[in-house]
ChimeraX commands (.cxc) that place a marker at each C-alpha (Angstrom):
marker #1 position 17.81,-17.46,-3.59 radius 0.5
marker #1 position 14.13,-18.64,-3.16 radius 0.5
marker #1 position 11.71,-15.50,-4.03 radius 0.5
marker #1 position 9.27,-14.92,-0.61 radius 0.5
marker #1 position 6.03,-15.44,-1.92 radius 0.5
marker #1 position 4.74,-16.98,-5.21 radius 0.5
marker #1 position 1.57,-16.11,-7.24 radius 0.5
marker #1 position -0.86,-18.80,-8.77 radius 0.5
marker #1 position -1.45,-18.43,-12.59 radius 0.5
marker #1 position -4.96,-16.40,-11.41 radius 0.5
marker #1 position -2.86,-13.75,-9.18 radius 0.5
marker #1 position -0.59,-13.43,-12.11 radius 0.5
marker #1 position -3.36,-12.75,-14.71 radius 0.5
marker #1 position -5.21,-10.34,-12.38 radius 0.5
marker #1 position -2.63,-8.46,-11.49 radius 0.5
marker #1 position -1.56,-7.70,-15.36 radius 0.5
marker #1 position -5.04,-6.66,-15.49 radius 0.5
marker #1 position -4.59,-5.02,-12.88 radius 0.5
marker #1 position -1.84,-2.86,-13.89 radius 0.5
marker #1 position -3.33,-2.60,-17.95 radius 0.5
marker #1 position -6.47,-1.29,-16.60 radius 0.5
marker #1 position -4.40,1.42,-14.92 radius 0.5
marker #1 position -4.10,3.62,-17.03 radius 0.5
marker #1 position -0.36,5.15,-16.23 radius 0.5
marker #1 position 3.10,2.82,-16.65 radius 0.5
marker #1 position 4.13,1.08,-13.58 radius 0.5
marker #1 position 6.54,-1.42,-12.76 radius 0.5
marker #1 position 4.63,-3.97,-11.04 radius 0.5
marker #1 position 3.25,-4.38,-7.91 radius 0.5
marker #1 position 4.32,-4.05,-4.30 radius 0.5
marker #1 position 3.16,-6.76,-1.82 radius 0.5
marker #1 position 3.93,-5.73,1.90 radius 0.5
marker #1 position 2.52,-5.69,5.70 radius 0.5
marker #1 position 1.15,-2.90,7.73 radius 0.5
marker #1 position 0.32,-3.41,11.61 radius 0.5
marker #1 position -3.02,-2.71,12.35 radius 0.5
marker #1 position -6.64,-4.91,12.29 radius 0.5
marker #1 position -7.37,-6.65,15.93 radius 0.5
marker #1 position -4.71,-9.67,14.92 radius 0.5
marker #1 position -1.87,-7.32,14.33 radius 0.5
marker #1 position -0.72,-7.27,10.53 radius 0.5
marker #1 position -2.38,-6.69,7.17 radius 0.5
marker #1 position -1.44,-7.41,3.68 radius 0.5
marker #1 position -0.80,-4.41,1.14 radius 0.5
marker #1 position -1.07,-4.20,-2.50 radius 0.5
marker #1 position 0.33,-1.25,-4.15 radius 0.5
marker #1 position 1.35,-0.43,-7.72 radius 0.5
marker #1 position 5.01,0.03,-7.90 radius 0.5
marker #1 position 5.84,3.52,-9.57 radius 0.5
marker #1 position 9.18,3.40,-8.65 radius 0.5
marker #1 position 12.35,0.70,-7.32 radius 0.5
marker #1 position 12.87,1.36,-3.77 radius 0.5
marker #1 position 16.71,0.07,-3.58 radius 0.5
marker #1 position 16.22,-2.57,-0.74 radius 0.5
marker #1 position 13.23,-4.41,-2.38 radius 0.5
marker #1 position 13.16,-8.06,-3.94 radius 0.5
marker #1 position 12.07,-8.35,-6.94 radius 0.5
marker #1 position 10.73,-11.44,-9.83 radius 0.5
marker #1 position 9.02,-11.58,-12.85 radius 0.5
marker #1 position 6.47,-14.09,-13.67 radius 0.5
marker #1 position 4.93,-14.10,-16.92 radius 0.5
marker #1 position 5.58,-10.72,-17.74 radius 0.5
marker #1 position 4.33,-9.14,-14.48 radius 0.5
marker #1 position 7.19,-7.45,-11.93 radius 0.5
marker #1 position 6.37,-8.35,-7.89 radius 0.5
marker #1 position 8.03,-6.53,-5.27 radius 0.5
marker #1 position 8.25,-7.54,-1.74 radius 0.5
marker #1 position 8.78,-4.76,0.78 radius 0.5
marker #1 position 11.98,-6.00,2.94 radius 0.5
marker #1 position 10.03,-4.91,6.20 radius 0.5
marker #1 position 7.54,-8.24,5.01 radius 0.5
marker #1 position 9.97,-10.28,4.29 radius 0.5
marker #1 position 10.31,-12.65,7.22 radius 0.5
marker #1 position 6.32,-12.59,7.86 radius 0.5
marker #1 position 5.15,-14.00,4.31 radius 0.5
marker #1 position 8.27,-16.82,3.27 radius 0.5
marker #1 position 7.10,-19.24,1.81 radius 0.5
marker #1 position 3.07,-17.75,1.14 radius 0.5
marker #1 position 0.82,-18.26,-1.64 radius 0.5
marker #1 position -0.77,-15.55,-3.37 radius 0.5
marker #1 position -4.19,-16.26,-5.15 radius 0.5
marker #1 position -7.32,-14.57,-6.61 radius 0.5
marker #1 position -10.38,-15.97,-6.38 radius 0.5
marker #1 position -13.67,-14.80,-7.67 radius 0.5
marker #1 position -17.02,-16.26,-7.03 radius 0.5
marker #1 position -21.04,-14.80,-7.12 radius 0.5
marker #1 position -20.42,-13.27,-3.64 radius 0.5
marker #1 position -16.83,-11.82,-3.93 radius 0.5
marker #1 position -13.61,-11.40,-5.49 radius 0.5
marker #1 position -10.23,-10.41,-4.39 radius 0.5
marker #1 position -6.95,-11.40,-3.19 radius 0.5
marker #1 position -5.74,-14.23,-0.83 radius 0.5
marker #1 position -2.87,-15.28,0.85 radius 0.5
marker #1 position -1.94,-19.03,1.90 radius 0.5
marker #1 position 0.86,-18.15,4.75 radius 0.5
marker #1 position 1.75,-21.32,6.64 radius 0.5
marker #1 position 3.51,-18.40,9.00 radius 0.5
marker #1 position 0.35,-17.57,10.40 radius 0.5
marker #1 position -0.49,-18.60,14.06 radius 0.5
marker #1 position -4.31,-16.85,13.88 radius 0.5
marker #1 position -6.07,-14.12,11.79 radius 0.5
marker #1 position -8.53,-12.14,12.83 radius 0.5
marker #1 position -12.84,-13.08,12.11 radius 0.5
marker #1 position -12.90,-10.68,9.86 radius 0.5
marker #1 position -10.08,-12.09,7.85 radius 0.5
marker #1 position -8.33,-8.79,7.42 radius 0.5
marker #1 position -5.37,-9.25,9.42 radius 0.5
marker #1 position -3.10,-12.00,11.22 radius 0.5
marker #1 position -0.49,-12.72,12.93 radius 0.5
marker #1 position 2.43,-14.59,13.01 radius 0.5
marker link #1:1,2 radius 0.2
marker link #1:2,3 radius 0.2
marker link #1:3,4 radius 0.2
marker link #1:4,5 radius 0.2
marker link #1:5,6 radius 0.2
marker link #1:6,7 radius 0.2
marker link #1:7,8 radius 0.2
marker link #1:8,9 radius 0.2
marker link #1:9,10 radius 0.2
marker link #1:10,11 radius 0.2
marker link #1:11,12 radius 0.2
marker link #1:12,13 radius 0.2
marker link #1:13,14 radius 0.2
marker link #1:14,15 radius 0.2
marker link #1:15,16 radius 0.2
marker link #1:16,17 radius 0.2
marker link #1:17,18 radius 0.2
marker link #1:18,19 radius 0.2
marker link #1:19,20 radius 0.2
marker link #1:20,21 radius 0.2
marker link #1:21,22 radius 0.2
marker link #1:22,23 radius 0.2
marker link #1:23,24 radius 0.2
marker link #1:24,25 radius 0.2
marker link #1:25,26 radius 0.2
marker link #1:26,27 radius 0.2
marker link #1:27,28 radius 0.2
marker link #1:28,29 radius 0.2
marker link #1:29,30 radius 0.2
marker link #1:30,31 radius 0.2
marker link #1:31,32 radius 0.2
marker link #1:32,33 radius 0.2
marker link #1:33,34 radius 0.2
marker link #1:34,35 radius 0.2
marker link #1:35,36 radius 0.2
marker link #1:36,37 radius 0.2
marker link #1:37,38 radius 0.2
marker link #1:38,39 radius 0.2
marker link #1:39,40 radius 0.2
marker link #1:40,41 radius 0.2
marker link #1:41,42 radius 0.2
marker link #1:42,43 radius 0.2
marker link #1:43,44 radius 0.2
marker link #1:44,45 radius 0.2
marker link #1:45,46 radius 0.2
marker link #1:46,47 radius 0.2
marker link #1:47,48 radius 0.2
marker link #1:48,49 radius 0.2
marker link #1:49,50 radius 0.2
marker link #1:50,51 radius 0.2
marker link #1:51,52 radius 0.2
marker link #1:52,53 radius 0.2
marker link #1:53,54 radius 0.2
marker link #1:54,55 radius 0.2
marker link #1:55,56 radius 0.2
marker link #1:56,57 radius 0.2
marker link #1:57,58 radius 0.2
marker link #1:58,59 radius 0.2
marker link #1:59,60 radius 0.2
marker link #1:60,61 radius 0.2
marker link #1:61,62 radius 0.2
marker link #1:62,63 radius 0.2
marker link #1:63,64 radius 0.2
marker link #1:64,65 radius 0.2
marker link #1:65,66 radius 0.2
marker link #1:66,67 radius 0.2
marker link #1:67,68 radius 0.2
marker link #1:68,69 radius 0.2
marker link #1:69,70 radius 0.2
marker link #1:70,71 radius 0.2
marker link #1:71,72 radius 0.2
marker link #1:72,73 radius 0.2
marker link #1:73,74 radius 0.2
marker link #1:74,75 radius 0.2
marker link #1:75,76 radius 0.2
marker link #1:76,77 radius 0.2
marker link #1:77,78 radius 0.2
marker link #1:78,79 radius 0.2
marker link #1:79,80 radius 0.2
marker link #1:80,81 radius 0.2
marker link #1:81,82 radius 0.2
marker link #1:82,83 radius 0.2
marker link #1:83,84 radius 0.2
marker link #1:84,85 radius 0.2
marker link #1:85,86 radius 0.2
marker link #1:86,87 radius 0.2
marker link #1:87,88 radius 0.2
marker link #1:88,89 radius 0.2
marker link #1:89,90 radius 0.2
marker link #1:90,91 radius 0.2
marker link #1:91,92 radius 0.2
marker link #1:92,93 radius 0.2
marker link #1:93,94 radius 0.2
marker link #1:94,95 radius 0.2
marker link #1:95,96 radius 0.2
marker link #1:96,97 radius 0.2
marker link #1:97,98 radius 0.2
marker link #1:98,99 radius 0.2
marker link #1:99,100 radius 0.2
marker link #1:100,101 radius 0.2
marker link #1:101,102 radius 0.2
marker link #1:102,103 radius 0.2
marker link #1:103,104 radius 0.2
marker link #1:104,105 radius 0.2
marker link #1:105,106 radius 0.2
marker link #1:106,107 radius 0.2
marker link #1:107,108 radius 0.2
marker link #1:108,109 radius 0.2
marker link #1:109,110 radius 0.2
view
């Protein structure tokens, strides 16, 4: 089975980071998607303290992702990057789901 979503080397090294700078054990991370900005769903980022039985799971390099089965079908096949340039850094997702996103950029829709 093809894992939802997969993480460019940056992602991978930012969230180890990530979860090193955090100062408690975790397992990894949790990606999922809330409803809510004017387009209608959000990516979330959360550290993963515990397995929640119905989640996928992979390890790349070291680092545990979990996708929330609830996001499943809206982010197959996505991208997950970090960028980081003079102005701003953070997460991004390439989702060739998406039919719009919003002008902030903080949600979309599919």
């Amino acid at each position: 089975m093809k894992f939802p979503i997969t993480l460019t080397e940056q992602a991978v090294h930012r969230v180890r980071a990530l979860l090193e700078e955090r100062g408690k054990p975790s397992l990894g991370i949790r990606i999922g998607v809330n409803t809510k900005g004017c387009s209608g769903l959000s990516y979330t980022l959360e550290f993963a303290d515990e397995l929640n039985s119905f989640d996928d799971s992979l390890t790349i390099d070291g680092v545990t992702v979990f996708i929330d089965p609830k996001a499943t079908l809206f982010i197959i096949g996505t991208e997950m990057d970090f960028v980081e340039d003079k102005m701003q850094s953070g997460f991004t997702f390439n989702n060739p789901n998406e039919k719009g996103r919003c002008g902030c950029g903080k949600s979309f829709n599919v």
